[in-house]
Backbone as JSON Lines, residues from 0, in Angstrom:
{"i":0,"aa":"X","n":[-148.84,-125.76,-53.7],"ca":[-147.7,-124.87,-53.63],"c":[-146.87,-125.27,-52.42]}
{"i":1,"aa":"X","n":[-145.89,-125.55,-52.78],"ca":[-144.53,-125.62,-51.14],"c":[-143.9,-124.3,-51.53]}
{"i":2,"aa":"X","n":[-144.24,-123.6,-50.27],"ca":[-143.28,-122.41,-49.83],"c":[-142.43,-122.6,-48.68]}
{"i":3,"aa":"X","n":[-140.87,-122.28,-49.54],"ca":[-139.84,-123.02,-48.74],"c":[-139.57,-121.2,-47.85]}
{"i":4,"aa":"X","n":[-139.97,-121.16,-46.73],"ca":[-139.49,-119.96,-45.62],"c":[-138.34,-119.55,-45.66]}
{"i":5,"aa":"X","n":[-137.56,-120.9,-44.88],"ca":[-136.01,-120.23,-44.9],"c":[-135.16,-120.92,-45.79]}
{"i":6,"aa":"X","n":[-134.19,-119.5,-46.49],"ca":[-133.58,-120.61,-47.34],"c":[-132.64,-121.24,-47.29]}
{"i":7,"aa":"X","n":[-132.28,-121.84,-45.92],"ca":[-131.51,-123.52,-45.88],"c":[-132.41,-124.63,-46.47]}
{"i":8,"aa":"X","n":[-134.11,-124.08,-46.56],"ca":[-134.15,-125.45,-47.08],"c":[-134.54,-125.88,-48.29]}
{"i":9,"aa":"X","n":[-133.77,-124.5,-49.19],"ca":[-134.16,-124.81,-50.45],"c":[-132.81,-125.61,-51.1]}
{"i":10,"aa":"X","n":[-133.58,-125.98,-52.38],"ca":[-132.24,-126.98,-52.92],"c":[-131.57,-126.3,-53.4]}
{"i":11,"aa":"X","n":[-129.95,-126.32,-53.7],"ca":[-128.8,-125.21,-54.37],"c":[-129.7,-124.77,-55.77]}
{"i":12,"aa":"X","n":[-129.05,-124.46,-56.4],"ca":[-129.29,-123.42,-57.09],"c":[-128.92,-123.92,-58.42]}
{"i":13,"aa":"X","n":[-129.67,-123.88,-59.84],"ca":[-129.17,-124.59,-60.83],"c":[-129.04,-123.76,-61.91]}
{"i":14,"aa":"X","n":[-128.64,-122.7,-61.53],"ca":[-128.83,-121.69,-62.64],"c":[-127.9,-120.03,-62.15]}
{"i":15,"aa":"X","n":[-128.17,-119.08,-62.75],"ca":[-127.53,-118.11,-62.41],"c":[-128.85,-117.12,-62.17]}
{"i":16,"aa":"X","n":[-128.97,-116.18,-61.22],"ca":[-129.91,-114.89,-61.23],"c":[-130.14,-114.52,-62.59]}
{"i":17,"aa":"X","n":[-128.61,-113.69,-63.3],"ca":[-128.43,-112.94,-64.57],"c":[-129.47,-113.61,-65.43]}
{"i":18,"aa":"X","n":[-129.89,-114.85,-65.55],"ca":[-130.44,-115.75,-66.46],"c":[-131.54,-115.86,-66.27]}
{"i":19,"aa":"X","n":[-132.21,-115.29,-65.21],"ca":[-133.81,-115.67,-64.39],"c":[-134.63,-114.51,-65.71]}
{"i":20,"aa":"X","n":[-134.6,-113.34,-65.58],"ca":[-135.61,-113.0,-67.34],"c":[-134.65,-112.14,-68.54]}
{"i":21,"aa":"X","n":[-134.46,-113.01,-69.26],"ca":[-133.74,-112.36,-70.31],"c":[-134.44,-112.05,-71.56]}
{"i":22,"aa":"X","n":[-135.9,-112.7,-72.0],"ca":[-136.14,-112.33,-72.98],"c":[-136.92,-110.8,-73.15]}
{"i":23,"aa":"X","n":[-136.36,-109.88,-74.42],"ca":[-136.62,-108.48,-74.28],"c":[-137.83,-108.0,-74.03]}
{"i":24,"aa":"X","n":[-139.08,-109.12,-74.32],"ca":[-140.47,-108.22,-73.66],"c":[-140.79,-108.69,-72.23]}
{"i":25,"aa":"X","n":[-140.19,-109.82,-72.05],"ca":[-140.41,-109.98,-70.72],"c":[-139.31,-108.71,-69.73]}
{"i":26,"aa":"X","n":[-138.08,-108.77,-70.34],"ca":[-137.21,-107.19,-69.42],"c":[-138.18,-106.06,-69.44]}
{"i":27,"aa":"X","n":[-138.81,-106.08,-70.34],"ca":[-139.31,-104.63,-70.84],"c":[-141.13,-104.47,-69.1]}
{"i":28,"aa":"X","n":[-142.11,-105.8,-69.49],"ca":[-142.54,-105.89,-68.53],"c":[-142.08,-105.88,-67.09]}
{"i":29,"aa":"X","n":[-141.12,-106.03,-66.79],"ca":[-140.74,-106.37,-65.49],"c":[-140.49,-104.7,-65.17]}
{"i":30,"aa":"X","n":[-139.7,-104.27,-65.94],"ca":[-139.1,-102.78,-66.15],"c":[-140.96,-101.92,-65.63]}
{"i":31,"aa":"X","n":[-141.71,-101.96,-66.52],"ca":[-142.83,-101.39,-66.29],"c":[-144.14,-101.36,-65.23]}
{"i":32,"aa":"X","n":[-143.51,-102.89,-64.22],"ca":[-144.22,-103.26,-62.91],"c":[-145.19,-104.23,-64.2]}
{"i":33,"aa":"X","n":[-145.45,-104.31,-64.72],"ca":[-146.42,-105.65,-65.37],"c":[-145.97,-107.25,-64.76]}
{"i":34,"aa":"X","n":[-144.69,-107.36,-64.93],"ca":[-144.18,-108.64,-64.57],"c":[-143.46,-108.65,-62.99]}
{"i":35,"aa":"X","n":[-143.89,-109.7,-62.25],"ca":[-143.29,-109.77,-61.19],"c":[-142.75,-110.79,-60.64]}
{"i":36,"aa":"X","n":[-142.77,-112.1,-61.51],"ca":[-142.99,-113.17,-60.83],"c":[-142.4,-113.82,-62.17]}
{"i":37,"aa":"X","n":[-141.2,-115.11,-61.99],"ca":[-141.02,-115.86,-63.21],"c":[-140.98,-117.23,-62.74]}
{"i":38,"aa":"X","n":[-141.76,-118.12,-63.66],"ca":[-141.52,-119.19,-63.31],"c":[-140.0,-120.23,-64.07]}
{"i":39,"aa":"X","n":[-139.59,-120.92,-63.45],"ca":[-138.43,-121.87,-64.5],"c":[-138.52,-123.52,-63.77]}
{"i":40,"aa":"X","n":[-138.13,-124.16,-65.01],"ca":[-137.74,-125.58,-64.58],"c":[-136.47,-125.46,-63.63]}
{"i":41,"aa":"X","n":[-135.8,-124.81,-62.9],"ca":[-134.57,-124.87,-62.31],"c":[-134.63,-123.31,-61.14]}
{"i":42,"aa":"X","n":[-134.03,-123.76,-59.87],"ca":[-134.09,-122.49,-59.49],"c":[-132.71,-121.33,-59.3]}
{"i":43,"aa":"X","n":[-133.13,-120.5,-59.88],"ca":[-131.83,-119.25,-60.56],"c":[-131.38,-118.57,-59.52]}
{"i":44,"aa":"X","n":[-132.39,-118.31,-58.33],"ca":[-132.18,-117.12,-57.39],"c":[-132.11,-117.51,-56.19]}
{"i":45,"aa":"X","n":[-132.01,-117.08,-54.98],"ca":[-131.54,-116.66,-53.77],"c":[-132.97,-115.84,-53.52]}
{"i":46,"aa":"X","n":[-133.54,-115.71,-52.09],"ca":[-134.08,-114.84,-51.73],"c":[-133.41,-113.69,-51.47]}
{"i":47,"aa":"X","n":[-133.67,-112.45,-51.46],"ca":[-132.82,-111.42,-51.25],"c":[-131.7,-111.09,-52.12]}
{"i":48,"aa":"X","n":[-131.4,-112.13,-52.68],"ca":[-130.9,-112.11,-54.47],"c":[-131.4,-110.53,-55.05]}
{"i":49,"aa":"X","n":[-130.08,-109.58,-55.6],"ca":[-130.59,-109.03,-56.34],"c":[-130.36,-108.97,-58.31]}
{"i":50,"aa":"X","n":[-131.62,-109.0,-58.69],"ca":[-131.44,-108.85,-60.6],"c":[-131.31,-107.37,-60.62]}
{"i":51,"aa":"X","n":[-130.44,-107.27,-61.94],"ca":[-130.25,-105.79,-62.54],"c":[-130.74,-106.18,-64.05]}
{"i":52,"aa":"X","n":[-131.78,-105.55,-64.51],"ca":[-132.06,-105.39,-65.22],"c":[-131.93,-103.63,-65.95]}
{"i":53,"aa":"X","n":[-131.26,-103.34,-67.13],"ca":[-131.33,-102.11,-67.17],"c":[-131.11,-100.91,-66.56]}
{"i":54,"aa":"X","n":[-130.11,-101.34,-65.8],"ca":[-129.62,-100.69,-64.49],"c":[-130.69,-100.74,-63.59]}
{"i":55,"aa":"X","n":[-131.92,-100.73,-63.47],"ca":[-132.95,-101.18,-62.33],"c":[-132.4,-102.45,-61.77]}
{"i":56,"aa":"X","n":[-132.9,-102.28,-60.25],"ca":[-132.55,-103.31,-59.0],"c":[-134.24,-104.1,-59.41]}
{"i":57,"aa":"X","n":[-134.0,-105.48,-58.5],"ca":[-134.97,-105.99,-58.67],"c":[-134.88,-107.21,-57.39]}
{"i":58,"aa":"X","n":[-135.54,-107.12,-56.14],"ca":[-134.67,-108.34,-55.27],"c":[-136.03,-109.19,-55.53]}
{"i":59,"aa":"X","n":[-135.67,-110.54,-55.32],"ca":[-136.32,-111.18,-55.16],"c":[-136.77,-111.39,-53.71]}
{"i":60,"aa":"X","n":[-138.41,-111.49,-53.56],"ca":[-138.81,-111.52,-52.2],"c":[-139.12,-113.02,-51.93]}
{"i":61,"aa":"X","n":[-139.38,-113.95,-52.73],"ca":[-139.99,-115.0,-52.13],"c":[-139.65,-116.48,-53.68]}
{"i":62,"aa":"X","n":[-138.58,-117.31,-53.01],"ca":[-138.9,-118.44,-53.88],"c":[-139.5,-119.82,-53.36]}
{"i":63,"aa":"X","n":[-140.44,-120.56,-54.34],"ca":[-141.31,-121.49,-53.97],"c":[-141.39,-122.94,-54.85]}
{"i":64,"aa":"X","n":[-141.9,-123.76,-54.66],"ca":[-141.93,-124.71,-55.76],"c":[-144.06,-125.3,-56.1]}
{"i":65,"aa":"X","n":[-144.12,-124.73,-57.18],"ca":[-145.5,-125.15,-57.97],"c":[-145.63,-125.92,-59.08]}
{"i":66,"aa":"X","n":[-146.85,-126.89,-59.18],"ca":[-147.03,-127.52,-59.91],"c":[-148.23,-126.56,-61.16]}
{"i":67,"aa":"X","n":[-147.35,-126.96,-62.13],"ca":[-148.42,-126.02,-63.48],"c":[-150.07,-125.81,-63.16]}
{"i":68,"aa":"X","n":[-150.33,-127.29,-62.97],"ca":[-151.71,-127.45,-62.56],"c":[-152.32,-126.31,-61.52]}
{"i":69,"aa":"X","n":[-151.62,-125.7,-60.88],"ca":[-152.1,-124.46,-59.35],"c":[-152.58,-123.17,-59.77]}
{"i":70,"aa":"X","n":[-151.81,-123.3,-61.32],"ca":[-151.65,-121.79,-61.73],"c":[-152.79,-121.66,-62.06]}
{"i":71,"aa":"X","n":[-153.29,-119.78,-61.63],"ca":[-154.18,-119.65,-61.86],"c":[-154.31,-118.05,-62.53]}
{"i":72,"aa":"X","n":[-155.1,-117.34,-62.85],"ca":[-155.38,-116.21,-63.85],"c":[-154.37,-114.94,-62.58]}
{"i":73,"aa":"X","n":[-154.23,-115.15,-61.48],"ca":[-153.34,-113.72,-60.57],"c":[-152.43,-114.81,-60.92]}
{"i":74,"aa":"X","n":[-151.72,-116.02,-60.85],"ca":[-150.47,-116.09,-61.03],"c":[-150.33,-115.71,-62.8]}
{"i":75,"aa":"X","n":[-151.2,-116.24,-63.61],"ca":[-150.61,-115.66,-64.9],"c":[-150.15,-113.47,-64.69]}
{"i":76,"aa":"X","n":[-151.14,-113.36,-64.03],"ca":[-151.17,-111.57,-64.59],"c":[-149.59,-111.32,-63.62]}
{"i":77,"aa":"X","n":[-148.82,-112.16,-62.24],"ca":[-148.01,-112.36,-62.51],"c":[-146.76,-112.11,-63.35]}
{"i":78,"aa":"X","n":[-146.94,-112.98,-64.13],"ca":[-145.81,-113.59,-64.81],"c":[-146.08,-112.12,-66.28]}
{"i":79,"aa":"X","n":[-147.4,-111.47,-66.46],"ca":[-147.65,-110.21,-67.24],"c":[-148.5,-110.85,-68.32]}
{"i":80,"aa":"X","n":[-149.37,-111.94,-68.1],"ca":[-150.19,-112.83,-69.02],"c":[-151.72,-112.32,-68.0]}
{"i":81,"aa":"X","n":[-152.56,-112.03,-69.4],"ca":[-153.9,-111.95,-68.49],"c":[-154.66,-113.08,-68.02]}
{"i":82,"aa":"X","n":[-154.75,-114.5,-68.57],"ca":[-155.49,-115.53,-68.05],"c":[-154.31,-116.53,-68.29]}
{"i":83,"aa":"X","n":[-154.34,-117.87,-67.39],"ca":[-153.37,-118.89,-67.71],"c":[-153.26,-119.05,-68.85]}
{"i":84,"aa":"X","n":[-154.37,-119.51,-69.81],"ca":[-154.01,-119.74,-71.25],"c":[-153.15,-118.99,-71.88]}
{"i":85,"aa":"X","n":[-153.13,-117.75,-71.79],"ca":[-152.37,-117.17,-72.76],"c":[-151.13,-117.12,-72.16]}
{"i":86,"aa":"X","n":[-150.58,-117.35,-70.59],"ca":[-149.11,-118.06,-70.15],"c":[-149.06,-119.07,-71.36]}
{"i":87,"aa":"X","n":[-149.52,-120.1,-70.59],"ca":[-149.45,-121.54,-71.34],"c":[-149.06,-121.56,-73.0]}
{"i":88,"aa":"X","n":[-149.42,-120.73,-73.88],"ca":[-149.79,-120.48,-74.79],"c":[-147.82,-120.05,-75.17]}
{"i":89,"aa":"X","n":[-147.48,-118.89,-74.71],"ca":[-146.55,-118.38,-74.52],"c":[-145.59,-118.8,-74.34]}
{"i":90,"aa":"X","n":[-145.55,-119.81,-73.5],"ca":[-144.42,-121.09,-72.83],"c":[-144.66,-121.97,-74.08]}
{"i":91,"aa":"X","n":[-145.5,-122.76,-74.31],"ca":[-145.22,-123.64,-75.25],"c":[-145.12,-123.16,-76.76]}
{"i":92,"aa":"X","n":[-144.95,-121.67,-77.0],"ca":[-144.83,-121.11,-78.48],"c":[-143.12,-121.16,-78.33]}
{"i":93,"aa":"X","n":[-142.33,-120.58,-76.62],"ca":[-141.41,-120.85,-76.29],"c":[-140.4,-121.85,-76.76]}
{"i":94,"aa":"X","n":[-141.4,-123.23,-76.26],"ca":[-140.56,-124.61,-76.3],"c":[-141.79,-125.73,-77.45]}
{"i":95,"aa":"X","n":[-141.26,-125.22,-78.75],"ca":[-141.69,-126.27,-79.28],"c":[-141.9,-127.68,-78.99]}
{"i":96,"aa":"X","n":[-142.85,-128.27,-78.73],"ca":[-142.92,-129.93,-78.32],"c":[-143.47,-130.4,-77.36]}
{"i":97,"aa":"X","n":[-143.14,-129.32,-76.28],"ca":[-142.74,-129.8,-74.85],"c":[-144.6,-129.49,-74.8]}
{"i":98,"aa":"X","n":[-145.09,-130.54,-74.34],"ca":[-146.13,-131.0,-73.45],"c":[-146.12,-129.63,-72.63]}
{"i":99,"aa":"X","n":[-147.65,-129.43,-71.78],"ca":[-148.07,-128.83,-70.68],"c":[-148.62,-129.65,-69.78]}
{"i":100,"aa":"X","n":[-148.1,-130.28,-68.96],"ca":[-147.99,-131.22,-67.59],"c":[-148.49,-130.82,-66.66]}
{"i":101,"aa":"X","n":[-149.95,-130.91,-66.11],"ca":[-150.26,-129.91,-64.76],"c":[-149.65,-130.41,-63.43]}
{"i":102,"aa":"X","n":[-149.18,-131.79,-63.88],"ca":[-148.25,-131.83,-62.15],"c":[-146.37,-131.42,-62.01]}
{"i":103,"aa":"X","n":[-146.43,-131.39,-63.63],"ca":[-144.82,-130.58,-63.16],"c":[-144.69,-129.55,-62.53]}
{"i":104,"aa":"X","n":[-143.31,-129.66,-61.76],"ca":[-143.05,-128.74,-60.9],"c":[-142.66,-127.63,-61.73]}
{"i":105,"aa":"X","n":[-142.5,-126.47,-61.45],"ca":[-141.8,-125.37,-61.36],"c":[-141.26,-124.37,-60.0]}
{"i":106,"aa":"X","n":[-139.89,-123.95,-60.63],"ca":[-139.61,-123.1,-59.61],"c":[-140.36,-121.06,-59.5]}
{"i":107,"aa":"X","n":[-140.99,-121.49,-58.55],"ca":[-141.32,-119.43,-58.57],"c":[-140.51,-118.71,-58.15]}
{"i":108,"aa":"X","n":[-139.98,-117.32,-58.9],"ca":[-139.57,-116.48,-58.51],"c":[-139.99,-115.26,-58.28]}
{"i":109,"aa":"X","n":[-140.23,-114.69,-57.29],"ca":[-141.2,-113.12,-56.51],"c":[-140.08,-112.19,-56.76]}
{"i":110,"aa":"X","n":[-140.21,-111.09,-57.76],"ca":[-139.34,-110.2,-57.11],"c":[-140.13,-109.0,-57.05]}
{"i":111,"aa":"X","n":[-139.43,-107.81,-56.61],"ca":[-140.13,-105.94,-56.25],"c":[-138.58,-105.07,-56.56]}
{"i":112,"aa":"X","n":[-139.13,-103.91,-57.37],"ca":[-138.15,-102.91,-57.66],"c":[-137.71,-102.64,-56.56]}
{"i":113,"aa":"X","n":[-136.63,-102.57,-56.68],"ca":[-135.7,-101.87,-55.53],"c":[-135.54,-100.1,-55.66]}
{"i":114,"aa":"X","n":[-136.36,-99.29,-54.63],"ca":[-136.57,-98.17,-54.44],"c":[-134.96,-97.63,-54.39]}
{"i":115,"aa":"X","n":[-134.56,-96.74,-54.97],"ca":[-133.59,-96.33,-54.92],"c":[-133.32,-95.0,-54.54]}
């Protein structure tokens, strides 16, 4: 895992926040505290970045860069998967084709409801 501290020294940004979880059971987990954490090939967010989901706040506390291979059964429950496999499983029902690579990178995204 590289955890980038401050973020000057992360790389720009290849994506938009709005775009970091859009699919409806993943909103729906995040909404319910199940999901906290998303992984993507690209990074969407800003630390301190905030998502609105459903009119809920959502900041992100911490982005990082991991290789598939790290993940382990607390990063799946994470992402709202009980053991990696059934991530893995999930992602590639996702993306027809696409290989599971344990040294590709991914970008992590941490976020926490914003108490309102």
């Amino acid at each position: 895992m590289t955890n980038h501290g401050a973020q000057n020294e992360l790389p720009p940004k290849t994506c938009t926040i709005d775009r970091l979880v859009t699919l409806p059971e993943d909103v729906q987990k995040v909404i319910e505290g199940k999901k906290t954490a998303t992984r993507r090939n690209g990074r969407y967010a800003d630390v301190g970045e905030i998502m609105v989901l459903e009119d809920k706040q959502f900041k992100v506390d911490r982005v990082y860069s991991q290789s598939l291979g790290e993940l382990t059964n607390e990063h799946a429950r994470q992402e709202g998967y009980d053991t990696v496999e059934q991530y893995k499983e999930s992602i590639l029902s996702m993306h027809p084709g696409m290989p599971w690579v344990p040294k590709m990178r991914v970008w992590v995204h941490e976020f926490s409801q914003v108490n309102e």
